[in-house]
N, C-alpha and C positions, 0 to 999 in steps of 0.2 A: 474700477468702481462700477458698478449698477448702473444700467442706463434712468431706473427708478429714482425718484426725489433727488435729484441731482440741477443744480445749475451751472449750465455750458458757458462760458462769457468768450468771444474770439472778436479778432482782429482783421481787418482787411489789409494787405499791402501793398496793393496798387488803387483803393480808394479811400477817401476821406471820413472811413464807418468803424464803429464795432458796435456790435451786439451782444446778444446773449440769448438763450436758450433755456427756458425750464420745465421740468417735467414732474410733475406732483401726484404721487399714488400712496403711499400708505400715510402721507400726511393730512393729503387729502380725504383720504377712508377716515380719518382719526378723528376730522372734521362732522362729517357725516353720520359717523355712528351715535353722534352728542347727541343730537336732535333731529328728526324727522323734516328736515326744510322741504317745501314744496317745489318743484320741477322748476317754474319759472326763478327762484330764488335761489336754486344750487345753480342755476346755469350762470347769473350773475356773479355768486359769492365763491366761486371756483375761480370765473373770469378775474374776478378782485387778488385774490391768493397770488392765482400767478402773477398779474400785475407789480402788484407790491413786491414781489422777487425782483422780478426783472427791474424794478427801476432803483431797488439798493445793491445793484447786481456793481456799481461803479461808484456807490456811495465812500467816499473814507470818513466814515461816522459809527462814532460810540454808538450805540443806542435805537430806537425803535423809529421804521415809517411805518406809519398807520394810513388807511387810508378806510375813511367813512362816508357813507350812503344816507342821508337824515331822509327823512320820505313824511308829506302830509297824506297819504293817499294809502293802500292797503300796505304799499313796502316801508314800513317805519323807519329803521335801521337796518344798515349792514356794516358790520367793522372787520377787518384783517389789520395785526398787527405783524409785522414782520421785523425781528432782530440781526442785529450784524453777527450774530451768532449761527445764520439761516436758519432761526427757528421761524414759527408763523404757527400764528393760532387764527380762528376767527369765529363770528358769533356775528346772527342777525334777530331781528324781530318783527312780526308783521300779524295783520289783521285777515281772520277769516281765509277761504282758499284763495292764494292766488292767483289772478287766473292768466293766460298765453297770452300777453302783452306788452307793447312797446315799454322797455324800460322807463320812461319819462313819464307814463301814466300811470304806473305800478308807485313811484314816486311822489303823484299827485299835484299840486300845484305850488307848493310852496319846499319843493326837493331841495337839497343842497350838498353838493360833494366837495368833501374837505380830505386835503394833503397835509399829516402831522410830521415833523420830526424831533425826536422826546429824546434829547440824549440820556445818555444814562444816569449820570452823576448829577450835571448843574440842571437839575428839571428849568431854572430860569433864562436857558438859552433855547428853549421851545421854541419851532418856526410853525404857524399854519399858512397853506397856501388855499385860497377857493379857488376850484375846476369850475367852470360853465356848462352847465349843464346842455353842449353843441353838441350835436348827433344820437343817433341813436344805437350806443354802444359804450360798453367800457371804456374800449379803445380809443375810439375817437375820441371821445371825452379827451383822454390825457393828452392825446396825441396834441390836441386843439391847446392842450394847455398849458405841454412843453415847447408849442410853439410860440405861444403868445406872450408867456409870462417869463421862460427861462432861453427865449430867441434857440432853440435846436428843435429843428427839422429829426420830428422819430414816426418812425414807423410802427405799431403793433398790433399782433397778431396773436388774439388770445383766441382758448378754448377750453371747454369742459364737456363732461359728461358723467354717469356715475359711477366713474372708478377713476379715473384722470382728471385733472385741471394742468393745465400746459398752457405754455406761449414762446412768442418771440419776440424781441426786440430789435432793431433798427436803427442808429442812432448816427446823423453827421457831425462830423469832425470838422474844425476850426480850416480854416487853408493851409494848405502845408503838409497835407499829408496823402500822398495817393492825387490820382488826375481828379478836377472839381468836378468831372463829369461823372465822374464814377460812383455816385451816391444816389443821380436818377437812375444807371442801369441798376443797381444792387437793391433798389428799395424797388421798381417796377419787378424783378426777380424774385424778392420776399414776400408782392403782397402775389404772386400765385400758387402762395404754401394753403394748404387745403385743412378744415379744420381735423377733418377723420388723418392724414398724413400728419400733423401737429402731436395727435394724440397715440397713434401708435408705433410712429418711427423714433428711430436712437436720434440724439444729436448729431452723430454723424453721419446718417443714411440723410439726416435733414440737408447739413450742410453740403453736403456731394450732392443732392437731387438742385439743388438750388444754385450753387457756387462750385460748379464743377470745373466752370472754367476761370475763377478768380483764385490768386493765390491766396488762403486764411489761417493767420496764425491762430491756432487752437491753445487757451488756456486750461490746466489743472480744471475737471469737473470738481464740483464742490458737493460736498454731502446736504441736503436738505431735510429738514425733522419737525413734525409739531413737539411745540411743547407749551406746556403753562406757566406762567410764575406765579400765580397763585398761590398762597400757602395758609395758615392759621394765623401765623403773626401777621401780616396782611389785612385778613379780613377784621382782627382783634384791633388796627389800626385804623380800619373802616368804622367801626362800631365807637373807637374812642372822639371820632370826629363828628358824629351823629350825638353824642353826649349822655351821658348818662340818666339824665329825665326820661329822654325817647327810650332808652335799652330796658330801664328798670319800668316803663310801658307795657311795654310788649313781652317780659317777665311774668307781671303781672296776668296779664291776660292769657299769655300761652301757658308759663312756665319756662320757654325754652327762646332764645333767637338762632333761627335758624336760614343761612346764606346758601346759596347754592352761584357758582361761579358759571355765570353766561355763557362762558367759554368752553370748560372743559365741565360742566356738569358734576363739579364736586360739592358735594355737603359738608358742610360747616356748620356746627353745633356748638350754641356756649348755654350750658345751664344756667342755673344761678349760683353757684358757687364759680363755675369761670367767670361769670360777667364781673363777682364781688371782687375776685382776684384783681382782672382788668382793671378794674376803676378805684380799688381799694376804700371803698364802704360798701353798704349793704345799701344797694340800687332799689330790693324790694320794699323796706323797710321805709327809705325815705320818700318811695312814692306815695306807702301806705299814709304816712304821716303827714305828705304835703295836702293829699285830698281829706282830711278830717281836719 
């Protein structure tokens, strides 16, 4: 397989770790080509991408981790969804340029970063976790918050630029597995992986440079891909929940409603004979008649 969009997941067998590794390029371009993010905002929503790989990299779950960036301050929103599928899409939003600045002020004063996990099926078995918004990094972030909230000691080591978003992960293992020392040496060993080394070496040039002298068992790379699930019936299920007063609104006034998917920048179009379909009466009709 490609050393491209792929994620590495390996083993330690003489310490109490595994990790994983992921490498993000043409999923990442897929990203990038949706909308024009500005420099401070791709370097974040790359770092997020790989993030969310690496931390469903051990997940055994149906369905999606999300993880979102709420921001009062110029960074509005940032979301990456990633599926047990290894797909991952993402989408952000923000005010005016933004400018070379510590994440936490790009965020503003009232930030907040949330951990979703959306199975697929029973939507009513939703978890959200809140990150603390400690450090000044992705990273840290999580790191801070797989430690506090899920007691495991992780390590990562994210990175981006504009043609790659990569990382690493780090993660200790319960006692019993491997010498207990051997999670300081491997994690003091991990954090002198270099961002420019992160983004252009193979998984395996990574791990030989790093763990040359640890024995690692190496799992099956796995394929990584954007993709959307957005679709017509979707959106046509968006619109029926907004209610037909609103649709046969904005009928009214445009002619047309017209959706466009945050994500992947698709257009979605219901005239008025779609909406009439949708809703089964004449949306324009009974707007006309409710305002006379």
């Amino acid at each position: 397989m490609s050393q491209h969009d792929t994620l590495q997941r390996f083993l330690f067998d003489g310490a109490p770790v595994r990790g994983a590794l992921v490498r993000l390029d043409g999923a990442w371009q897929q990203v990038l080509a949706r909308r024009a993010y500005p420099a401070p905002l791709k370097n974040i929503l790359g770092q997020m991408m790989a993030a969310a790989q690496l931390m469903s990299a051990n997940l055994k779950f149906d369905g999606a981790l999300i993880l979102q960036l709420h921001g009062s301050g110029p960074l509005r929103l940032a979301v990456v969804e990633c599926n047990h599928d290894r797909t991952v899409r993402a989408t952000a939003k923000w005010d005016g340029d933004l400018p070379e600045a510590p994440i936490l002020d790009l965020l503003g004063g009232a930030g907040q970063f949330v951990i979703t996990l959306e199975p697929k099926l029973d939507k009513s078995q939703t978890w959200q976790g809140i990150v603390a918004l400690e450090g000044d990094s992705i990273g840290q972030m999580l790191e801070n918050y797989m430690l506090r909230s899920e007691q495991l000691d992780t390590r990562l080591v994210l990175a981006s630029n504009d043609s790659t978003a990569a990382g690493m992960l780090l993660q200790r293992l319960p006692d019993g597995h491997g010498e207990p020392e051997g999670w300081d040496r491997v994690r003091i060993l991990g954090g002198t992986l270099q961002a420019d080394e992160l983004l252009t070496l193979s998984a395996a040039d990574i791990l030989h440079r790093l763990f040359h002298e640890e024995t690692v068992r190496v799992f099956e790379p796995e394929a990584v891909s954007f993709s959307c699930n957005c679709s017509r019936e979707r959106v046509g299920n968006m619109l029926k929940m907004l209610g037909g007063q609103e649709v046969g609104e904005v009928l009214v006034e445009q002619g047309s409603v017209e959706i466009v998917c945050d994500y992947c920048n698709q257009h979605y179009v219901f005239d008025e004979e779609d909406a009439n379909e949708l809703f089964d009466y004449d949306l324009v009709a009974a707007v006309r008649e409710a305002r006379h």
